[in-house]
N, C-alpha and C positions, 0 to 999 in steps of 0.2 A: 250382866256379866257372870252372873251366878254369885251363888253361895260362900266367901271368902273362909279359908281358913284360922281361926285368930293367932297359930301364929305362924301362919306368911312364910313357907318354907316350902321348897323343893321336897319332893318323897324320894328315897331313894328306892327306886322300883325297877332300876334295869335290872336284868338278869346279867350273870358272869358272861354267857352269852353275846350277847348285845357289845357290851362293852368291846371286847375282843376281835369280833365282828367291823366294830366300829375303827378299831386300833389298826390292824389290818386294812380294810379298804377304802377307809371313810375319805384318804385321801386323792385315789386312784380316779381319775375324769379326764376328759378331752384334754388340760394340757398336759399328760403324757399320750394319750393314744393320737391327739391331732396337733397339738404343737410341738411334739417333738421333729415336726415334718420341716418347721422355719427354725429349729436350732441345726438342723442337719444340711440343711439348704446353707446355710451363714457360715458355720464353723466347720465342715464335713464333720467325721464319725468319730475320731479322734477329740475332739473340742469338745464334740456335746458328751463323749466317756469321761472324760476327764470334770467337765461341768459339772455333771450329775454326778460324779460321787465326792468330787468336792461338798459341794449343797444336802448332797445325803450324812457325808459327818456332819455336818453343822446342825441336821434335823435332829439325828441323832443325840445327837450331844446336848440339846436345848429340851426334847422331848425324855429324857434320862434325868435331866433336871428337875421337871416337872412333874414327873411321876416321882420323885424323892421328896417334894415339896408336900403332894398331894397324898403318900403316904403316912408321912412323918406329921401333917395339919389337914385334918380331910375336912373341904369346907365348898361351900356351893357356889362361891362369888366367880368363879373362875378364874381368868388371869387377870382381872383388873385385880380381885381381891387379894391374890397373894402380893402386886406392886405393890399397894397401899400397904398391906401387913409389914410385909421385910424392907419396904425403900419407904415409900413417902406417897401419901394421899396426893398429891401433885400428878405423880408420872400414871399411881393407878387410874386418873380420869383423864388423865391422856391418850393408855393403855382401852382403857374401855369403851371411851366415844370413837375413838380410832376403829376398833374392832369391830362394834356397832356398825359404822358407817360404812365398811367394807361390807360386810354380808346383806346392810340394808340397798346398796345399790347395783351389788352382785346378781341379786335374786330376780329382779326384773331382766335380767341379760340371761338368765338361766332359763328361765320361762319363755321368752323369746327365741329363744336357740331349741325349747323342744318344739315349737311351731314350726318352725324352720324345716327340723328335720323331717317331720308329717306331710312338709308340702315337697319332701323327695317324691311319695306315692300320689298327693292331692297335690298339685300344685294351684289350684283352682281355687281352693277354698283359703281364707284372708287370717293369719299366723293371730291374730286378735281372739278369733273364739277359740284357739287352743291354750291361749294365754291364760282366759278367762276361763275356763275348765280347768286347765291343773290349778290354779289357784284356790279353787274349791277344795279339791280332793286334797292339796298339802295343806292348806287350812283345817281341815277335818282329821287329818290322821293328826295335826299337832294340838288340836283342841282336847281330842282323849285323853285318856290314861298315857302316861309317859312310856309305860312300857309295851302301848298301843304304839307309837313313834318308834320305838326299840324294835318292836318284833318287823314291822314295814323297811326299819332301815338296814335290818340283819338279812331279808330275801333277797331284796337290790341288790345289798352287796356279795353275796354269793354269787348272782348275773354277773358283777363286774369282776369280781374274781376269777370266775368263768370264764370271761371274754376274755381280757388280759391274759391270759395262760393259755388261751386259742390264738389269741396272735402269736406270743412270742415262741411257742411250738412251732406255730406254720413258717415262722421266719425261720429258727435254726434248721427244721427240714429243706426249706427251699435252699439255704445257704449249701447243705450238707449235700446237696443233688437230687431232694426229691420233688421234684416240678415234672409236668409230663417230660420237657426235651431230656430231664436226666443230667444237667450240667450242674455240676459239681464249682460251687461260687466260692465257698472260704471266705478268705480277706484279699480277695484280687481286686475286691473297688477303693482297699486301703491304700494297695498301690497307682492305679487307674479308676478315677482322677485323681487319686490322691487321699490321704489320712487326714489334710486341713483344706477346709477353702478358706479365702479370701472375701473379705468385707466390707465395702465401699470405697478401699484402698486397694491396690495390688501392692505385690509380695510379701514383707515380713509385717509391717504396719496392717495388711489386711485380712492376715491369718490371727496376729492377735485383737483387732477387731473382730473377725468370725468366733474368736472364743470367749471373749465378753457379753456377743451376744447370745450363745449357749448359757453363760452363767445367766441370763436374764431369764430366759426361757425357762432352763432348769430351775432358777427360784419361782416361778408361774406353776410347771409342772408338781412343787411339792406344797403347794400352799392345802391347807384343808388337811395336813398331817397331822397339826396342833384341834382338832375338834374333839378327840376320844378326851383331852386337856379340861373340855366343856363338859362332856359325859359322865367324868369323875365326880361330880358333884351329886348325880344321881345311880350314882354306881353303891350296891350290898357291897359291904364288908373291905372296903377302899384297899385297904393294907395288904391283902390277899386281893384282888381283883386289877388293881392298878397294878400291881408288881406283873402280876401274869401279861395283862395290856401291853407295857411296856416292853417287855424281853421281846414279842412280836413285831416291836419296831425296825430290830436291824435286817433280820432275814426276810423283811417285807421293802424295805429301802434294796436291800442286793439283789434283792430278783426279781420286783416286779419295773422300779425303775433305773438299775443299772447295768444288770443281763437284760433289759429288755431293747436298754437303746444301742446294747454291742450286738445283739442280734439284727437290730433293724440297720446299724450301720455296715453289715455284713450282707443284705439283703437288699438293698438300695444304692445307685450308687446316688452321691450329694448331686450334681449334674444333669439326672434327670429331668426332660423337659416337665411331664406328667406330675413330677412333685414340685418340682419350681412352680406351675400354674396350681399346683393346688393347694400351694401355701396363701395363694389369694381368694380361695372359695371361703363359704360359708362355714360353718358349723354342719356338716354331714359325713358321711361315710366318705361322698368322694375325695375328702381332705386327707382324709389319715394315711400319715405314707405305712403304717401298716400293711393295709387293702391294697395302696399300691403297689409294695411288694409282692401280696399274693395274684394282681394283676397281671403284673408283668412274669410273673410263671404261668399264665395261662388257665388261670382257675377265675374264671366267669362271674360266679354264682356269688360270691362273699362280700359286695357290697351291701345289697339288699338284707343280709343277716344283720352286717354287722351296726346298719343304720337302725335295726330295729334295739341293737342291744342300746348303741349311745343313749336310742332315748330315754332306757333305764337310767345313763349314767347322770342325764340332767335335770331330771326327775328326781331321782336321790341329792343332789346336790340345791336342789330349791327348797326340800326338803328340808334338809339341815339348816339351809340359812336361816329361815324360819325359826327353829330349832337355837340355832348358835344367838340370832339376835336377839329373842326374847329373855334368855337367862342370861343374856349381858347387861339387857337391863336391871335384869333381876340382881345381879350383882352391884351395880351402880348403884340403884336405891336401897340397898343393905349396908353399901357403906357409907348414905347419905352424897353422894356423887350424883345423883337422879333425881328428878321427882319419886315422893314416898311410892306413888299408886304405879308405879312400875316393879315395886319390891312387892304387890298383893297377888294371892294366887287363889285359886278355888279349893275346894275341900280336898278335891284330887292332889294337888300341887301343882297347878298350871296356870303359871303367870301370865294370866287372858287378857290383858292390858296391851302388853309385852307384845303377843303376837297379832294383836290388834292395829298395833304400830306398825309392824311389820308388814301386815297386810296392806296397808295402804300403799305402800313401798311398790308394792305389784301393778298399782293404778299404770306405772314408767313404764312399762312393758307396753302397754296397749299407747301411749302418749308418742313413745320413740318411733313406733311402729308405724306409727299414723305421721312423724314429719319423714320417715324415710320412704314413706310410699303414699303420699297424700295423693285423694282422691279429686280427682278433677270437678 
């Protein structure tokens, strides 16, 4: 396992960089660019506007907290540790196996979804060896130097910052009338079909079912905002670094997911057969009613792009998990919540125990794969 540190601590080695980087987009992935397409479908444009910046103060306001916490006690447990700190050794190991258990069964559905997307171009070749290939290469950037994971996870997210801001552009252009026909769209799909749909009810009953299930969707879409939460731990100079993190939160909630889904419900209408069916695809480009916005203007070419960015987006995000569930263990076993040899780390600072455990977690990717397409 290497070399142990004797004493058993995270390094703090990200760069101010990094962190911010992380604060910014660490949260941005398919469910805003592909499941915003079944909150728009359920609730029209209107439900899922309203959803998302409902769910964006709440992030806000929980992630303000935390970066107060994390300023004011700069400490590496993450959020179990501050539970047990301020509440009670109870909820923090409810807090941490909880959190754990997410990212550990997230990670194999992450890894399976970038297969997925590769067999848009191969569909020939079996989503198992691509399984087994990222797993490697996020295994490898998480076994290095922490700030080896930092520097990988600050280009990604540039990509994803990138694309995000290439969609939500092309949508307010096509809204605004620049598609080849030149038709000037606005908010006429707010009035045709309408600002709400309806939900497995008709009329008043099935518009506020359409908007409970945007509030689902939107709590899906902002999950992975609380990770920069985890980064604090190995973040230079917390007090200054976390403070700057944190202010990036609100004008990253406003415009990547609340101008992003009033543009897309300006550019779509809810009604579409093409996004109706493509709220039941996979994990690829053809799902994101982004693309299909830019489809139905007549612009060809922009799946195949944008299938190539997603796989940055799940690729970063298997990444992280890796990432997130090792220092949760690492918190657990610091506050005696774990077995001890989840709290040890190498010289470097990298709880190789931690992502040891995790890795196994990946074996579910290739296991799910094989009873969803078992071989004759």
């Amino acid at each position: 396992m290497g070399q142990s540190d004797p004493t058993n601590h995270l390094h703090r080695e990200f760069k101010p960089r990094h962190v911010s980087m992380i604060a910014v987009a660490g949260a941005i992935g398919t469910g805003l660019i592909i499941g915003s397409g079944t909150g728009l479908v359920r609730g029209g444009p209107a439900s899922l506007l309203i959803a998302y910046s409902i769910i964006g103060a709440v992030v806000y306001f929980i992630m303000t907290a935390v970066g107060e916490m994390a300023t004011m006690l700069p400490m590496d447990k993450g959020f179990a540790g501050y539970a047990t700190r301020f509440v009670d050794p109870a909820l923090g190991y409810a807090t941490g196996w909880n959190y754990f258990l997410k990212y550990a069964i997230v990670l194999p559905n992450n890894l399976t979804a970038a297969g997925i997307i590769i067999q848009y171009w191969r569909p020939d070749l079996n989503v198992a060896i691509f399984v087994a290939t990222f797993t490697v290469a996020i295994v490898f950037v998480n076994i290095l130097h922490v700030s080896f994971f930092g520097e990988a996870e600050f280009w990604m997210s540039v990509v994803k910052l990138l694309v995000i801001i290439m969609l939500i552009l092309s949508c307010f252009v096509i809204s605004l009338g620049g598609q080849p026909s030149g038709q000037r769209i606005g908010f006429s799909y707010w009035r045709h079909p309408g600002a709400f749909a309806t939900y497995l009810e008709d009329g008043s009953t099935g518009r506020f079912l359409g908007f409970w299930a945007c509030m689902v969707q939107a709590c899906f879409a902002y999950t992975g905002t609380e990770v920069v939460g985890v980064a604090f731990g190995e973040a230079p100079n917390p007090k200054k670094t976390v403070r700057t993190a944190i202010r990036q939160t609100l004008w990253r909630i406003v415009f990547f997911y609340v101008v992003g889904v009033l543009v897309l419900g300006m550019a779509v209408p809810h009604d579409n057969e093409r996004l109706i069916g493509a709220t039941k695809k996979s994990t690829s480009a053809a799902a994101s009613p982004f693309v299909i916005a830019v489809q139905l203007a007549g612009i060809p070419v922009f799946p195949s792009v944008v299938n190539a960015c997603l796989l940055v987006f799940v690729i970063s995000a298997a990444n992280s998990d890796i990432y997130i569930g090792s220092r949760t263990l690492y918190g657990l076993a610091h506050d005696g919540l774990a077995p001890r040899a989840f709290g040890k780390t190498t010289a470097k600072g990298v709880p190789m125990i931690g992502i040891a455990v995790m890795t196994l977690f990946t074996a579910l990717g290739d296991i799910l794969q094989w009873y969803q397409n078992p071989r004759p």
